[in-house]
Residue frames as a rotation matrix with the C-alpha (Angstrom) as fourth column:
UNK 1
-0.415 -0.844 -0.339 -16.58
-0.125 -0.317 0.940 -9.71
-0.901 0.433 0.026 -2.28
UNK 2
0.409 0.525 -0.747 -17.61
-0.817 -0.154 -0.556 -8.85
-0.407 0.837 0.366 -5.89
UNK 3
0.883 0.075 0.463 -17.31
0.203 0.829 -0.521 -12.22
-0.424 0.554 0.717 -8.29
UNK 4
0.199 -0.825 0.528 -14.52
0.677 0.506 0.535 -13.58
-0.708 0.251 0.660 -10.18
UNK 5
-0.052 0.220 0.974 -15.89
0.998 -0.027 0.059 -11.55
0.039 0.975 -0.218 -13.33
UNK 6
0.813 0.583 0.017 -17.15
0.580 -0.811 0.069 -8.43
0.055 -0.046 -0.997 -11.93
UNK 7
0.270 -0.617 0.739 -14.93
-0.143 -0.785 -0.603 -4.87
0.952 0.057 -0.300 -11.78
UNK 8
-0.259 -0.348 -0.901 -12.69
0.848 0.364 -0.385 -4.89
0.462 -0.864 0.200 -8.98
UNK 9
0.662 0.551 0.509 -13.62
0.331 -0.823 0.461 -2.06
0.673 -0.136 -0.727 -6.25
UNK 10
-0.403 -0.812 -0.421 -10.66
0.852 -0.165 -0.497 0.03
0.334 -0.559 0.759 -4.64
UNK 11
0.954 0.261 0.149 -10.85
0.201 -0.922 0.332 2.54
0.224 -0.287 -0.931 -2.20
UNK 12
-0.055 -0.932 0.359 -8.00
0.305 -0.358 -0.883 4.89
0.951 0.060 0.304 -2.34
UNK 13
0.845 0.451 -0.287 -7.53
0.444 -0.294 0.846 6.15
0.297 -0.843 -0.449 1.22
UNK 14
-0.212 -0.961 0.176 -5.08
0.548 -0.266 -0.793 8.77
0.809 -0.072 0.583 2.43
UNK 15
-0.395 -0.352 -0.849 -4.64
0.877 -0.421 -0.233 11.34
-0.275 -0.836 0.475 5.53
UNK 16
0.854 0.278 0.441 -4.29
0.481 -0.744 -0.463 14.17
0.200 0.607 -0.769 3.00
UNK 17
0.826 -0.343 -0.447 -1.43
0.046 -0.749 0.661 15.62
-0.562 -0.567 -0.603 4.15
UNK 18
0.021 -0.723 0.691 0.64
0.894 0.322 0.310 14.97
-0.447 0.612 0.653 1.33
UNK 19
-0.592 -0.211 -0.777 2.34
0.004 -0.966 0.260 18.31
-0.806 0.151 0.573 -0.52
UNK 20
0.535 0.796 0.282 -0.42
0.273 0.154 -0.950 19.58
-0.800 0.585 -0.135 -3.16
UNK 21
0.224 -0.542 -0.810 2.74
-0.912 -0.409 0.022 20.88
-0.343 0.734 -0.586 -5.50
UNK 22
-0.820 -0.571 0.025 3.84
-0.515 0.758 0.400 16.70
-0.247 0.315 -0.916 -5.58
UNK 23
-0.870 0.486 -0.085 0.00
0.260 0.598 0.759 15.77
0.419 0.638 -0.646 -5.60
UNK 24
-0.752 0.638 0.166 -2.50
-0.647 -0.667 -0.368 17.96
-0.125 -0.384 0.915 -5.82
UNK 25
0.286 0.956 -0.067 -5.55
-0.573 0.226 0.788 15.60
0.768 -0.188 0.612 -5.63
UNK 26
0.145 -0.263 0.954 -3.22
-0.824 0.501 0.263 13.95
-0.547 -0.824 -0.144 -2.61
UNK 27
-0.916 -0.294 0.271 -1.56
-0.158 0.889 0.431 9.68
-0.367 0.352 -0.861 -3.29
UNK 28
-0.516 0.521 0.681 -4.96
0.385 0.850 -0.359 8.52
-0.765 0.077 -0.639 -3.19
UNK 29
0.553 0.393 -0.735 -6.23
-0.514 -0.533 -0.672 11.21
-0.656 0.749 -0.093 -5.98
UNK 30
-0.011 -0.534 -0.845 -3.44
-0.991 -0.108 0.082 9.83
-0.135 0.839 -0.528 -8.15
UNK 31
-0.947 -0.207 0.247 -3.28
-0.131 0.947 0.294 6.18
-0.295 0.246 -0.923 -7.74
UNK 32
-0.189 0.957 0.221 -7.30
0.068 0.238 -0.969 6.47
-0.980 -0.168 -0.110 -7.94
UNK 33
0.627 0.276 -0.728 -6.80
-0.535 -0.527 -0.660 8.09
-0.566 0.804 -0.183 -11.66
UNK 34
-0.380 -0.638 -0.669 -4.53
-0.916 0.159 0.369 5.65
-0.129 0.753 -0.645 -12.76
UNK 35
-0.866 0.238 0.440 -6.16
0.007 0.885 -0.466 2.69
-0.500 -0.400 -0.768 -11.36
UNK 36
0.347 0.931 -0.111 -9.77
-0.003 -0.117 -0.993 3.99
-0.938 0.345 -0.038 -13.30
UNK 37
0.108 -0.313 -0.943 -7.48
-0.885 -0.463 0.052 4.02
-0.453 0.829 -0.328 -16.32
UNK 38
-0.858 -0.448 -0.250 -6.91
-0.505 0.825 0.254 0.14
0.092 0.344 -0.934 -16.52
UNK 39
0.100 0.873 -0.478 -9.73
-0.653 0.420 0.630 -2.28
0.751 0.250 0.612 -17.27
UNK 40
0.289 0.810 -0.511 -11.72
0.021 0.528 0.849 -4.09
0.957 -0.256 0.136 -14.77
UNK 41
-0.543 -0.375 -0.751 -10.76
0.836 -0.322 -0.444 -2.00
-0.075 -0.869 0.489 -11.94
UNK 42
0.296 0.760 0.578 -12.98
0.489 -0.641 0.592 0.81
0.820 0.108 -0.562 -10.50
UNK 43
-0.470 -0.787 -0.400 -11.40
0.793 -0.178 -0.582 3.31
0.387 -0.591 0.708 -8.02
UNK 44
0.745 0.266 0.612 -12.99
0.165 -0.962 0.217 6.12
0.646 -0.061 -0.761 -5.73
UNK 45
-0.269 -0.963 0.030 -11.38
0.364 -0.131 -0.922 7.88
0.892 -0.237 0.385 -3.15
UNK 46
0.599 0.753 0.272 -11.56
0.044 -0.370 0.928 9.08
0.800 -0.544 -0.255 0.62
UNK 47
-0.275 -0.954 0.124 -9.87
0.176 -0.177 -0.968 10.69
0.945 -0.244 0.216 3.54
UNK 48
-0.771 -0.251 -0.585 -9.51
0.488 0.357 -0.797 10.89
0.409 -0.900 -0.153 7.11
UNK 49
-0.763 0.588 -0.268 -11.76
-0.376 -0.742 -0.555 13.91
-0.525 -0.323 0.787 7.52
UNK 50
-0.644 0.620 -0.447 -14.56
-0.494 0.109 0.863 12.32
0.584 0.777 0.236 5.71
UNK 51
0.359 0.645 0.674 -17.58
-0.926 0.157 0.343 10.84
0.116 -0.748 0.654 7.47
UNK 52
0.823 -0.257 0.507 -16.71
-0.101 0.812 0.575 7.71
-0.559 -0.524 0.642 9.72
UNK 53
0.511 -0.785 -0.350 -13.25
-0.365 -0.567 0.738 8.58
-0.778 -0.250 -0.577 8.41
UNK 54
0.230 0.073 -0.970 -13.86
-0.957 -0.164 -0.239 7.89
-0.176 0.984 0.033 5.22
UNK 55
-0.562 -0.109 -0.820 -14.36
-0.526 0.813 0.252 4.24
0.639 0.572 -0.514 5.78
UNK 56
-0.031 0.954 0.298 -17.77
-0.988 0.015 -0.153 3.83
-0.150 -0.300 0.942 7.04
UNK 57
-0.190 0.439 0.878 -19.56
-0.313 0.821 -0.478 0.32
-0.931 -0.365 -0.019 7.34
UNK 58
0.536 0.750 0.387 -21.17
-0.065 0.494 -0.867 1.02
-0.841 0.440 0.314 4.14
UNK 59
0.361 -0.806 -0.469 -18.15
-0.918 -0.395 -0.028 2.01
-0.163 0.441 -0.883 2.14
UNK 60
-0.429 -0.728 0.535 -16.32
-0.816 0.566 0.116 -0.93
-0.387 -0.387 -0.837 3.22
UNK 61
-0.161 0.293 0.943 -18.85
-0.099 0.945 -0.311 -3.39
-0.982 -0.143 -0.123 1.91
UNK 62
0.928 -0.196 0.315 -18.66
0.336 0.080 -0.939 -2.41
0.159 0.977 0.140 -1.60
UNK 63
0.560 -0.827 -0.047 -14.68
-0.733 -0.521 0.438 -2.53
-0.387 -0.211 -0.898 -1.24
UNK 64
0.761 -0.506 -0.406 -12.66
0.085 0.697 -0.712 -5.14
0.643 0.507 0.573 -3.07
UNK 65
-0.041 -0.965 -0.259 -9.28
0.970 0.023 -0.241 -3.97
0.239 -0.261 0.935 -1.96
UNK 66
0.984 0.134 -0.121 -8.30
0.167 -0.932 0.321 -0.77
-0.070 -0.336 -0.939 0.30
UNK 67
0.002 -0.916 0.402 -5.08
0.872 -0.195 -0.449 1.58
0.489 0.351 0.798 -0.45
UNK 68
0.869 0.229 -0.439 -4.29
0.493 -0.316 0.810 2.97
0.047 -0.921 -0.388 2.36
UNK 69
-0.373 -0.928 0.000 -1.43
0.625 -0.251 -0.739 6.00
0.686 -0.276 0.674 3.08
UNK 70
0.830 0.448 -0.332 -0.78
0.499 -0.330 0.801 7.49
0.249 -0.831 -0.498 6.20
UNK 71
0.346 -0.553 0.758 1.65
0.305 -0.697 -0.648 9.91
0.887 0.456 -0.072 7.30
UNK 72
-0.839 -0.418 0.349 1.74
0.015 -0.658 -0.753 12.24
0.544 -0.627 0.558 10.24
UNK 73
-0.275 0.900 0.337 -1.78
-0.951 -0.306 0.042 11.59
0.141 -0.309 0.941 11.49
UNK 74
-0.630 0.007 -0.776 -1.51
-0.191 0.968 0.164 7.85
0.752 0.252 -0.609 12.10
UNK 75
-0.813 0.180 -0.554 -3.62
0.540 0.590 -0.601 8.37
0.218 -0.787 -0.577 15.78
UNK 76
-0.802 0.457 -0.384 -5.77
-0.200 -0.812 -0.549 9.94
-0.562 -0.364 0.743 14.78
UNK 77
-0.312 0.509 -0.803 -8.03
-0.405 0.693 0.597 6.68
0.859 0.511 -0.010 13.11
UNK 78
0.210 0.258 0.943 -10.15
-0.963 0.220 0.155 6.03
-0.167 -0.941 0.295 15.98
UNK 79
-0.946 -0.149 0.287 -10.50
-0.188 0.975 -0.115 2.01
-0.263 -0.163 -0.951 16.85
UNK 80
0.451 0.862 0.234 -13.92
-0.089 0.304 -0.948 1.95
-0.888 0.407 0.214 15.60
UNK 81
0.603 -0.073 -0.795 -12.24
-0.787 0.114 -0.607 2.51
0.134 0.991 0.011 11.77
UNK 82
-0.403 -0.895 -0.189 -9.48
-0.893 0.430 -0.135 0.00
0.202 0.114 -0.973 12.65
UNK 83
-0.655 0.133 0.744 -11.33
0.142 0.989 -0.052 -2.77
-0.742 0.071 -0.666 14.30
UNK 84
0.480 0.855 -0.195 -13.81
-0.436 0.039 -0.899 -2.14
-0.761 0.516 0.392 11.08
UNK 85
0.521 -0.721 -0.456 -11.20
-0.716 -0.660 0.226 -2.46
-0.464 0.209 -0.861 8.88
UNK 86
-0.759 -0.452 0.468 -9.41
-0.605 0.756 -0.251 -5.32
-0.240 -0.473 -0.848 10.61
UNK 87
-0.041 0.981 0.187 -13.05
-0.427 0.152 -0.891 -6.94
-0.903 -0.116 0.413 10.32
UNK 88
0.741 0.348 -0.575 -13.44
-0.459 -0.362 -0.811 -6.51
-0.490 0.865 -0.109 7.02
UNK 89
-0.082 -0.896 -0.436 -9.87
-0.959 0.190 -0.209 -7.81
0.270 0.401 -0.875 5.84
UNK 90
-0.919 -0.173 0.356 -9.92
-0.299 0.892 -0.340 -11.29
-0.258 -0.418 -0.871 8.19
UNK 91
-0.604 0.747 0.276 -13.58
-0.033 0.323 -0.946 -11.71
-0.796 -0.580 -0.171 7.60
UNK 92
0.818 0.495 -0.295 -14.69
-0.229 -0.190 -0.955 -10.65
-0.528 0.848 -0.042 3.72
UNK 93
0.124 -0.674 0.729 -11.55
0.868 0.430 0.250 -10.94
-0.481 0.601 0.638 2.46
UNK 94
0.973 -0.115 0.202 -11.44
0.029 -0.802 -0.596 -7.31
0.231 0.586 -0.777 1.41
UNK 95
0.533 -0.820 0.207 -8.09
0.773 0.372 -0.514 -6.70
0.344 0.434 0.832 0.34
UNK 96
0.894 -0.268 -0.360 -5.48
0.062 -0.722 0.689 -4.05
-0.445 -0.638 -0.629 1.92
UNK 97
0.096 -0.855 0.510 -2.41
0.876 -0.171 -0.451 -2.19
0.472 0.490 0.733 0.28
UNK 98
0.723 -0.318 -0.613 -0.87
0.171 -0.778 0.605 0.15
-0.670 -0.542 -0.508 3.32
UNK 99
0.903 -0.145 0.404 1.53
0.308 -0.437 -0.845 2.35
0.299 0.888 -0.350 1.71
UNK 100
-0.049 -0.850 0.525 5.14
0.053 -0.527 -0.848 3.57
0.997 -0.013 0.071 2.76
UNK 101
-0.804 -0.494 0.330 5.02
-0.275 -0.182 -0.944 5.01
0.527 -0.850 0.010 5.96
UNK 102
0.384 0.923 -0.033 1.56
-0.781 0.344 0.522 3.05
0.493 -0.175 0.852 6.12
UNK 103
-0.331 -0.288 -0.899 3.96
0.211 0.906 -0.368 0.76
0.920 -0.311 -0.239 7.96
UNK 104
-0.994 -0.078 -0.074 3.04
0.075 -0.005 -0.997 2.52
0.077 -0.997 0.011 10.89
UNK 105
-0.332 0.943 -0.032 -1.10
-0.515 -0.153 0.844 2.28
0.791 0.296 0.536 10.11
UNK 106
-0.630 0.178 0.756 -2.81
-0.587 0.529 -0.613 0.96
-0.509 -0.830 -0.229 13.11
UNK 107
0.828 0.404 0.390 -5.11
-0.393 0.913 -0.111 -1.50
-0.401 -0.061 0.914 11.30
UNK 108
0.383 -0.815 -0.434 -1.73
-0.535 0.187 -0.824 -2.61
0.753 0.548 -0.364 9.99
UNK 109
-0.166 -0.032 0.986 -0.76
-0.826 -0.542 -0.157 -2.89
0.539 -0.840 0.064 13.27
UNK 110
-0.027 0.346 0.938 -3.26
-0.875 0.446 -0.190 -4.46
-0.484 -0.825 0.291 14.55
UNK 111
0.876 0.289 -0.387 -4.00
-0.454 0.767 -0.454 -7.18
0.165 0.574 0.802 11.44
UNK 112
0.299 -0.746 -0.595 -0.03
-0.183 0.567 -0.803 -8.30
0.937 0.349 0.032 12.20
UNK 113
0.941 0.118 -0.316 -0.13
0.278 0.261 0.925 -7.98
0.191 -0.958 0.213 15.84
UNK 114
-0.174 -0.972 -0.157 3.52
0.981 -0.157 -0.115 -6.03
0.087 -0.174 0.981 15.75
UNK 115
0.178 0.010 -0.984 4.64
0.155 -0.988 0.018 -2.23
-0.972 -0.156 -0.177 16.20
UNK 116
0.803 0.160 0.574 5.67
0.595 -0.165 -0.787 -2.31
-0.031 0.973 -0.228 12.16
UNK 117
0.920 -0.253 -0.298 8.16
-0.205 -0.962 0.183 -0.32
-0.333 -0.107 -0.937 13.13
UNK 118
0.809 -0.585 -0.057 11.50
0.229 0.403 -0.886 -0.25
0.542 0.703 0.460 11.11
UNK 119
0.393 -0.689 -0.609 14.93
0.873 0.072 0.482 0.81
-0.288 -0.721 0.630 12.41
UNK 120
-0.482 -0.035 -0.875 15.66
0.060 -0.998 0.007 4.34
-0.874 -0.049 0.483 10.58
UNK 121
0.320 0.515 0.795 14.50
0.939 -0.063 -0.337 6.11
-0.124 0.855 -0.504 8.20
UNK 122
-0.343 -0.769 -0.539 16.60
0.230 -0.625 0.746 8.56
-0.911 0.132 0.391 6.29
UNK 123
0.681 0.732 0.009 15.46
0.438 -0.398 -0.806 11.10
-0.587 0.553 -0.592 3.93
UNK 124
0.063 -0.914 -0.400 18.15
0.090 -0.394 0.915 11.74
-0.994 -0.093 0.057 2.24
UNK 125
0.752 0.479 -0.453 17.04
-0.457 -0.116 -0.882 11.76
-0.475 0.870 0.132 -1.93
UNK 126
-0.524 -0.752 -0.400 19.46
-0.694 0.104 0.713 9.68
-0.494 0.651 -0.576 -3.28
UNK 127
-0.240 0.669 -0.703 18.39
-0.945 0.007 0.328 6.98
0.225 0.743 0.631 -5.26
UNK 128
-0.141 0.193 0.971 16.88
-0.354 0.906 -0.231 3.32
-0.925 -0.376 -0.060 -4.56
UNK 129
-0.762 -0.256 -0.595 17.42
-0.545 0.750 0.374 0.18
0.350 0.610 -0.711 -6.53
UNK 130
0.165 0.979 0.120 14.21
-0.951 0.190 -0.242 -2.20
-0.260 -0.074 0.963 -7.10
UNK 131
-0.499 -0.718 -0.486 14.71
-0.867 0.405 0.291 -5.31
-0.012 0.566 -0.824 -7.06
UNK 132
0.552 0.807 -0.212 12.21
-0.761 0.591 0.269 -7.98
0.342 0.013 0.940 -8.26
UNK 133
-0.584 -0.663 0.468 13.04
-0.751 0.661 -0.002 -11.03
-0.308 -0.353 -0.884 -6.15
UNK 134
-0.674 0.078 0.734 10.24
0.168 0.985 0.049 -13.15
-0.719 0.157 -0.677 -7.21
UNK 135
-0.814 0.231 -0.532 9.57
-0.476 -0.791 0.384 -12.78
-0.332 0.566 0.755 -10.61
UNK 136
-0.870 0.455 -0.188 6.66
0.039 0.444 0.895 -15.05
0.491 0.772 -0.404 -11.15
UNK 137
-0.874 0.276 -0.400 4.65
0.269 -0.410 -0.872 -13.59
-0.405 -0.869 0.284 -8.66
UNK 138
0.246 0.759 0.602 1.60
0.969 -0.206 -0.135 -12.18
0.021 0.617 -0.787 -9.83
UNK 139
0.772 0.492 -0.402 2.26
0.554 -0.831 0.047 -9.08
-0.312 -0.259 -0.914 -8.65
UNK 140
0.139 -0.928 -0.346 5.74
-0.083 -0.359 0.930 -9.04
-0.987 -0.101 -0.127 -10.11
UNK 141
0.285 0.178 0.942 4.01
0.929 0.191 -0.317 -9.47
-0.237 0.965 -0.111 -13.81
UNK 142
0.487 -0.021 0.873 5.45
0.860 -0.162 -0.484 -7.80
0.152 0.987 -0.061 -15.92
UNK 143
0.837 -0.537 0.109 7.89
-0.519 -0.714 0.471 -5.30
-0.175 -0.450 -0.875 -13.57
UNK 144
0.344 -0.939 0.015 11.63
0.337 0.108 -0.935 -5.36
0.877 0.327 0.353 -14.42
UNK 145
0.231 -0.302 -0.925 14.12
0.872 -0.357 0.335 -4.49
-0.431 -0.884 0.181 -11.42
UNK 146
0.476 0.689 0.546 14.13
0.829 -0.559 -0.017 -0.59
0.294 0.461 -0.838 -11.37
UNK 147
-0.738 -0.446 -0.506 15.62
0.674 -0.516 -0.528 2.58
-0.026 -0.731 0.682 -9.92
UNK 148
0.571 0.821 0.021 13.63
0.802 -0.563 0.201 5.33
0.177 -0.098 -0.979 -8.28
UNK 149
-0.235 -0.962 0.137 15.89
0.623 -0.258 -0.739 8.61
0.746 -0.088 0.660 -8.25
UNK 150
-0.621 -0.405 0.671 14.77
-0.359 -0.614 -0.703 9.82
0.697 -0.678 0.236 -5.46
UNK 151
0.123 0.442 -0.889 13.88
0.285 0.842 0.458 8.09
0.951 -0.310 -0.023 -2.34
UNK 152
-0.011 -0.253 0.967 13.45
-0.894 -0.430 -0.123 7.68
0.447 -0.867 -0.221 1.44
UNK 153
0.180 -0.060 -0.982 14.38
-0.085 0.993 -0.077 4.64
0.980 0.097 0.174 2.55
UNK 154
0.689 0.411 0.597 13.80
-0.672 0.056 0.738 2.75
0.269 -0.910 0.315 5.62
UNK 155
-0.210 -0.956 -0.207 16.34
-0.920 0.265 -0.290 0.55
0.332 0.129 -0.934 7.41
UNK 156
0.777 0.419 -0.469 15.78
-0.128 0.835 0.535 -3.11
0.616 -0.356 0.703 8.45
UNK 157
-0.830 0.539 0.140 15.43
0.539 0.841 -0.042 -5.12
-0.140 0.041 -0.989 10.76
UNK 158
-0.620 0.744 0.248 11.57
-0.777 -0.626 -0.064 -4.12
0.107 -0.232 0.967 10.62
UNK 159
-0.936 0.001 0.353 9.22
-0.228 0.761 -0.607 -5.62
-0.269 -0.648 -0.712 12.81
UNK 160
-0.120 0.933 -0.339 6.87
-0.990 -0.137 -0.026 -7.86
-0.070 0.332 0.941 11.64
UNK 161
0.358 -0.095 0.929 5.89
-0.232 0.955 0.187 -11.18
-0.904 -0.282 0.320 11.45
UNK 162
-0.781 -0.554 0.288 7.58
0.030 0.426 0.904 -13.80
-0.624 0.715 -0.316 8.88
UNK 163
-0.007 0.940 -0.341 5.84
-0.659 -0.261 -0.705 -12.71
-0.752 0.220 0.622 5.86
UNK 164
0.205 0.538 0.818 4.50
0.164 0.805 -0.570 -15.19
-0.965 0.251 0.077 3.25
UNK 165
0.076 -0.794 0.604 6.87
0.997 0.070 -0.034 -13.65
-0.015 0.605 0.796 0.34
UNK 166
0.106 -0.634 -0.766 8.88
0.281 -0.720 0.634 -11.22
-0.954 -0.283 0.102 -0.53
UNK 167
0.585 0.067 0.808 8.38
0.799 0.122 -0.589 -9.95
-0.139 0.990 0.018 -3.96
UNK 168
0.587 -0.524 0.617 10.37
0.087 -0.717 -0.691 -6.93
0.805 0.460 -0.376 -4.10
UNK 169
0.262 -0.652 -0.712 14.04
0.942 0.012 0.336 -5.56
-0.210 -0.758 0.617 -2.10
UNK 170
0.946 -0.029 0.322 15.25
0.074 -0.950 -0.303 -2.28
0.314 0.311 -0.897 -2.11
UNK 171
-0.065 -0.949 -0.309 18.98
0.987 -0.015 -0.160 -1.56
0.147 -0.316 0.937 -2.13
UNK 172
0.947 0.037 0.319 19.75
0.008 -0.996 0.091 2.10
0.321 -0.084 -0.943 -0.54
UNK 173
0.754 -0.656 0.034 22.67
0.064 0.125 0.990 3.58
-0.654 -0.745 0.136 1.06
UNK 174
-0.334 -0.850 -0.408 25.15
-0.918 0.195 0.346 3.03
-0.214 0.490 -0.845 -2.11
UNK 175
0.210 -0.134 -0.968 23.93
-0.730 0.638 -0.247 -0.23
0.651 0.759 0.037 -1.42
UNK 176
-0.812 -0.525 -0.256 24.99
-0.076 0.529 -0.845 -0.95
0.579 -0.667 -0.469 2.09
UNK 177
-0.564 0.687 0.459 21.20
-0.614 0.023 -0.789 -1.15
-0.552 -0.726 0.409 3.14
UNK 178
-0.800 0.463 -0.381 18.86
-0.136 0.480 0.867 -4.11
0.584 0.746 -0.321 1.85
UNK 179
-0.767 0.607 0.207 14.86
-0.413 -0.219 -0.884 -3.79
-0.491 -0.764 0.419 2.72
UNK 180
-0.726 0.642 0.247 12.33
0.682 0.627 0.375 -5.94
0.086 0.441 -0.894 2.02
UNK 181
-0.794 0.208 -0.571 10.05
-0.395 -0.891 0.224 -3.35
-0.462 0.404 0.790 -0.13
UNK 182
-0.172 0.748 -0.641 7.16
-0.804 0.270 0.530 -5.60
0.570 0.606 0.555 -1.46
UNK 183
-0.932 -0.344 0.111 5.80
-0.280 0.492 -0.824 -7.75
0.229 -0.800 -0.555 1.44
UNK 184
0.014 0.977 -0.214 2.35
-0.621 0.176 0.764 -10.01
0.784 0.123 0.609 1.09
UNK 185
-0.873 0.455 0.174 0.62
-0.042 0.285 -0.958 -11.65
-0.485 -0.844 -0.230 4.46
UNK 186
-0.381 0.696 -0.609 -2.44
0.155 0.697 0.700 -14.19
0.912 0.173 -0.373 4.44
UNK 187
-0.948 0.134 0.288 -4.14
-0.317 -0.361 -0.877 -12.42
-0.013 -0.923 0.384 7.35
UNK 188
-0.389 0.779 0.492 -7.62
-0.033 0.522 -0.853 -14.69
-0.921 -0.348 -0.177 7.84
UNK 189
0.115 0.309 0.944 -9.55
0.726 0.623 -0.292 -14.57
-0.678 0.719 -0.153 4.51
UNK 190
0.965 0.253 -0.066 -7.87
0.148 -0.735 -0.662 -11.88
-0.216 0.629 -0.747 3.42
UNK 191
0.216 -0.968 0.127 -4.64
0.957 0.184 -0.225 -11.09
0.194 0.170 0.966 1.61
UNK 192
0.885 -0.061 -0.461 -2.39
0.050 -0.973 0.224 -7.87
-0.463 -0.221 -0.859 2.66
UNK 193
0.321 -0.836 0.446 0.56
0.917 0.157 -0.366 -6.41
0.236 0.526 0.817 0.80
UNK 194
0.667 -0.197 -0.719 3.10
0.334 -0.783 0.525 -3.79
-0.666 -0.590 -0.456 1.66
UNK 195
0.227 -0.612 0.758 4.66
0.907 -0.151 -0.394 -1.84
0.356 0.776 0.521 -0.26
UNK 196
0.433 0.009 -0.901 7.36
0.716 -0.610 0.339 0.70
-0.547 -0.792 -0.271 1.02
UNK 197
-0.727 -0.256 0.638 8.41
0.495 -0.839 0.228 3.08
0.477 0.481 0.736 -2.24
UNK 198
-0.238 0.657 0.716 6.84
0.763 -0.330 0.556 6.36
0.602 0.678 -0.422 -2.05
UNK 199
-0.499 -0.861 -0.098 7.35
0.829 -0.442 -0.342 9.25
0.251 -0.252 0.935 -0.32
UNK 200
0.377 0.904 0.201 5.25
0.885 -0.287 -0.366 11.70
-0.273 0.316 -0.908 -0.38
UNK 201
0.493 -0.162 -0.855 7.63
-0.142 -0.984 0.104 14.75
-0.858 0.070 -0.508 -1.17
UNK 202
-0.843 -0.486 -0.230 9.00
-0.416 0.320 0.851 12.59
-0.340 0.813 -0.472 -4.38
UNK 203
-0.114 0.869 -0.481 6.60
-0.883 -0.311 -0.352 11.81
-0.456 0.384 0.803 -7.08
UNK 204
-0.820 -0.543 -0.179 7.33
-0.572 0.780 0.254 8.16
0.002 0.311 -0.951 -7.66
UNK 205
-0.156 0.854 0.497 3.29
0.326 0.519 -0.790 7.09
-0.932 0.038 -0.359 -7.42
UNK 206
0.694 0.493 -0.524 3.42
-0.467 -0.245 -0.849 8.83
-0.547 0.835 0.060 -11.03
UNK 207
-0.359 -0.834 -0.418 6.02
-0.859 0.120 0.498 6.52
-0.366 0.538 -0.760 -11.98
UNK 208
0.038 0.367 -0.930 5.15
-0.926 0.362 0.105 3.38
0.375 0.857 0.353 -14.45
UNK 209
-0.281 0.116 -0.953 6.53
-0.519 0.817 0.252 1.08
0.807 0.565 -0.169 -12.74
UNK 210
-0.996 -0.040 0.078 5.23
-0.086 0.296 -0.951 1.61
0.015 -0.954 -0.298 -9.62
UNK 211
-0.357 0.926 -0.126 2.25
-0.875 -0.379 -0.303 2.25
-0.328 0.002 0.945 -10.84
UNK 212
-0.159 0.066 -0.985 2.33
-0.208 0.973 0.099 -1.72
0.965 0.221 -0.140 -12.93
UNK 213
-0.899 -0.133 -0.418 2.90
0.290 0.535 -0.793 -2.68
0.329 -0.834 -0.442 -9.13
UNK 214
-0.731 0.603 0.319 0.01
-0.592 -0.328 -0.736 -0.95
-0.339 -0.727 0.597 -7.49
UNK 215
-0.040 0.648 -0.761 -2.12
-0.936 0.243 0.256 -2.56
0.351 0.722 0.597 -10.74
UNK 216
-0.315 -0.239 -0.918 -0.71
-0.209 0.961 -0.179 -6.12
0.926 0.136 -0.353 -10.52
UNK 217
-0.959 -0.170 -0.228 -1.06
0.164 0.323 -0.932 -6.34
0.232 -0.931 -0.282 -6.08
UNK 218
-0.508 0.861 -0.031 -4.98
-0.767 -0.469 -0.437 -4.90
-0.391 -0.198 0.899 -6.62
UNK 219
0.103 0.453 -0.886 -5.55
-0.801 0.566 0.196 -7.56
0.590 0.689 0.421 -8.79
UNK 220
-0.679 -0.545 -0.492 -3.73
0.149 0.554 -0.819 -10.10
0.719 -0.629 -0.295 -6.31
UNK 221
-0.947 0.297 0.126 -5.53
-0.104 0.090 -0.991 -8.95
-0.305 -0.951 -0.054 -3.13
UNK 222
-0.174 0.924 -0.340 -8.66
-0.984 -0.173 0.031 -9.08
-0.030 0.340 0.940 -5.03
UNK 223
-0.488 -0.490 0.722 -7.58
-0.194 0.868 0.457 -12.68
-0.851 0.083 -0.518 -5.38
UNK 224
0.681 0.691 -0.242 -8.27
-0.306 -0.031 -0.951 -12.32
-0.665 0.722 0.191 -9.12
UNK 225
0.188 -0.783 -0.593 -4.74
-0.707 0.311 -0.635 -13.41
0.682 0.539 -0.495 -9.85
C-alpha cells in the first residue's frame, strides 16, 4: 500500500452495462473524473472485458482502494479475479467500495462469506431519504442527511454479517422501509464499505453529495482517515 503521504490509487471498476444516455463513460468513467478532481487521489478506470478482467495481478498492486459496480453480469468474474481480489483486500489491505447492486459481487461474497442478498428490490423512482447515522465518522465528514429524487431501493433484512458500523440509512417506501445504506467491514487487513445509492438508470453518482461520500470512504479504506 502506497504511504501515509503519497496519492491515493483507485481503480474504478464496472461491468459496463450501465445506460450511455445516464453515463456515457459508464459509473466508473464518472466517479473516476470526479475522484481525479480532488487532491491526493488518483483514479483510472477498467472493465470486465479488459485483460484479466480488468484486474490483473499487476493492476491490483498499484491499487489503494477498488470501486467496484456490477450489474447484470455478476458470473461472469471468473474465481481467478475474485480469489485475486479477495487476496489483495485481506492481505495488502487494498481497499474495496462495491457499489449498489455490487451487493451481489462475488468477491463481496466471498470476503463476507454470505449470499449479500437483500429481500426486494423495487424500482419504483420515488424518492429516498439519507440519513447520516454516524456523523463523526470519517466518511460521514462533512455530508448532511439528504434526499435522492429518484431511487431504487432495496428491502431489508439483507444478509450479511454484523457489520462494524453503520454510517448511513435510507428511508424508502413513504418511509415504511429502513436500509442500512452505508455499511463498513474490517475484513483481514483490509477495510470494505458498502454503499447502496445508485442506480444505474438515475444519475445520482453525479450528485454532490454522493459524490463527498465516495471521496470521504476512499480516503477511509485507504486508511488515510
Amino acid at each position: 500500500m502506497a504511504g501515509s503521504n503519497q496519492v491515493v490509487r483507485v481503480l474504478a471498476w464496472s461491468e459496463f452495462t450501465e445506460p450511455k444516455d445516464v453515463y456515457p463513460k459508464g459509473i466508473h468513467g464518472a466517479l473516476a473524473d470526479f475522484l481525479n478532481t480532488q487532491e491526493g487521489i488518483t483514479a483510472k478506470t477498467a472493465c470486465l472485458d479488459d485483460p484479466g478482467q480488468g484486474v490483473p495481478e499487476d493492476v491490483l498492486a498499484n491499487t489503494d482502494v477498488l470501486i467496484w459496480f456490477g450489474h447484470v453480469r455478476h458470473h461472469d468474474v471468473s474465481d481467478e479475479a475474485v480469489a485475486r481480489v479477495v487476496r489483495h483486500v485481506k492481505e495488502r489491505g487494498m481497499g474495496y467500495l462495491p457499489l449498489h447492486s455490487s451487493h451481489f459481487a462475488r468477491p463481496l461474497q466471498a470476503l463476507t462469506g454470505t449470499s449479500c442478498a437483500w429481500r426486494t428490490y423495487v424500482e419504483d423512482g420515488k424518492s429516498g431519504y439519507i440519513k447520516v447515522m454516524m456523523p463523526h465518522h470519517p466518511i460521514a465528514e462533512g455530508v448532511s442527511d439528504f434526499t435522492i429524487p429518484k431511487e431504487e431501493w432495496y428491502g431489508e433484512p439483507f444478509d450479511i454479517p454484523v457489520p462494524d458500523a453503520v454510517v448511513f440509512a435510507g428511508l424508502y417506501c413513504d418511509g415504511r422501509e429502513l436500509a442500512r445504506d452505508g455499511i463498513c467491514f474490517n475484513i483481514g487487513n483490509g477495510r470494505v464499505f458498502y454503499f447502496r445509492p445508485g442506480h444505474e438508470t438515475f444519475p445520482i453518482y453525479n450528485m454532490p453529495e454522493v459524490q463527498r461520500i465516495i471521496r470521504n470512504a476512499v480516503m477511509w479504506l485507504a486508511k488515510r482517515t
